[in-house]
VMD Tcl script that draws the C-alpha trace (Angstrom):
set ca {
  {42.73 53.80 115.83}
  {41.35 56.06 118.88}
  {39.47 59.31 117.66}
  {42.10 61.57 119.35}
  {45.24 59.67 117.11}
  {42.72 59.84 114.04}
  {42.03 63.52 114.56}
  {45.73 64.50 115.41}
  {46.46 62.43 112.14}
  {43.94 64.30 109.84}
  {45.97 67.42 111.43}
  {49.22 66.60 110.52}
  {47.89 65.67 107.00}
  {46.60 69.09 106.65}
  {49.21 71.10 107.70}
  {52.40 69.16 106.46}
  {51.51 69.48 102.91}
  {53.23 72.29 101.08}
  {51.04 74.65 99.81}
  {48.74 74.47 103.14}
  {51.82 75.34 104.57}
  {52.25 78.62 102.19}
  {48.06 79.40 103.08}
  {49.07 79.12 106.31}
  {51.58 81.41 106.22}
  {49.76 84.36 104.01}
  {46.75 83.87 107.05}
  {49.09 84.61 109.42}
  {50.51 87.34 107.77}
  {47.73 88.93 106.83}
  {45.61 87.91 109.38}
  {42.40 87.19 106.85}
  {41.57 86.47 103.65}
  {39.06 85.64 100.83}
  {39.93 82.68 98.75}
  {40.51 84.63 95.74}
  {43.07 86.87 97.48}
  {44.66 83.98 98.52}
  {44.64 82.10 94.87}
  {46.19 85.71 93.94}
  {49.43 84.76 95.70}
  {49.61 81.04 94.88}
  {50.60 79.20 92.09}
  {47.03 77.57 92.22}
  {43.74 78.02 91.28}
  {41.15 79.14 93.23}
  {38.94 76.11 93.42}
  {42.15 74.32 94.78}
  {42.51 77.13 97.48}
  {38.88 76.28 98.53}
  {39.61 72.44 98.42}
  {42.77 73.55 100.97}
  {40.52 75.67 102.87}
  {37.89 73.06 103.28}
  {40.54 70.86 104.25}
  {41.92 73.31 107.23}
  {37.90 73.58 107.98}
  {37.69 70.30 108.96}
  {40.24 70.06 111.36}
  {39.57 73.09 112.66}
  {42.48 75.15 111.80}
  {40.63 78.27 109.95}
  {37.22 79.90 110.81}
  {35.14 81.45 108.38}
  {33.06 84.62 108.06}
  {30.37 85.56 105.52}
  {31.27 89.51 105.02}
  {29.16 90.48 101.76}
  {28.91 88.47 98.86}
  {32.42 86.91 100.07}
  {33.72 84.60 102.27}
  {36.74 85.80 104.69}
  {39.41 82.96 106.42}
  {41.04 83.61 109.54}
  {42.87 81.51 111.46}
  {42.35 79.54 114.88}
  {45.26 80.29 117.30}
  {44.01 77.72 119.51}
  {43.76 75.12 116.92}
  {46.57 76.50 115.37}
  {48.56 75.88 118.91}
  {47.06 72.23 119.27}
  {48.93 71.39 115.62}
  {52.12 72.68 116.76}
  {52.04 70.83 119.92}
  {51.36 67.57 118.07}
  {54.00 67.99 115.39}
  {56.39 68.71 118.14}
  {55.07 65.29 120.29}
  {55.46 63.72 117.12}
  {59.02 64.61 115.98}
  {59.98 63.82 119.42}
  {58.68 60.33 119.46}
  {60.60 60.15 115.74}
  {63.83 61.37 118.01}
  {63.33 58.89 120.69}
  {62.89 55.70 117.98}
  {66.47 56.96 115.82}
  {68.21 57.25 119.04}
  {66.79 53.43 120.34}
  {67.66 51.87 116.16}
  {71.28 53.42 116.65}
  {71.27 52.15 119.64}
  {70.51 48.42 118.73}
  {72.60 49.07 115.72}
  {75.32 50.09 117.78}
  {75.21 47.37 120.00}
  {74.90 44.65 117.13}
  {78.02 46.40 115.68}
  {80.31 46.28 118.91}
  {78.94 42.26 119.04}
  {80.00 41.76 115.90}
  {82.67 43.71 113.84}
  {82.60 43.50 110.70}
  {86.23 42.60 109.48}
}
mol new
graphics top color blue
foreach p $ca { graphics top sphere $p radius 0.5 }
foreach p [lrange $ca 0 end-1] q [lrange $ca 1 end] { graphics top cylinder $p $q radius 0.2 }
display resetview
């Protein structure tokens, strides 16, 4: 598989999974956070919000800042922009493959009706 389809992969992975999705969401919201703040407002712990965090880390979706004795997430726009643009590639390439299977079904149909 070519990097750019393995890296656009790994970022659909990490963003279509629920509660990456809900991370994703406080981020924006608040704009940054720590990982406990974020484990605050999710039904997970907080060593799962780092393995989620890690996960947006290596795809790029969240930097990270050392402030103190903590560790504060933001997101990347740009990054964040890149996913968006791929999901929305993707679901239209889904679109263009259900219209082309109700086409063949279609046509398979009008060839031969079922009686």
């Amino acid at each position: 598989m070519p990097r750019g389809a393995v890296e656009t992969e790994a970022l659909v992975a990490a963003v279509t999974e629920p509660t990456r999705r809900q991370m994703l969401d406080l981020l924006l919201e608040r704009g940054e956070s720590t990982a406990t703040i974020l484990a605050d407002s999710l039904p997970i712990s907080r060593q799962a919000v780092s393995k989620h965090l890690a996960v947006f880390t290596r795809v790029g979706l969240i930097q990270s800042e050392k402030s103190g004795r903590e560790m504060r997430y933001r997101l990347n726009a740009e990054r964040l922009d890149e996913a968006t643009r791929s999901l929305g590639e993707l679901a239209a390439a889904w679109d263009q493959r259900l219209r082309r299977i109700k086409q063949i079904a279609e046509t398979a149909a009008a060839k031969h009706p079922m009686k």
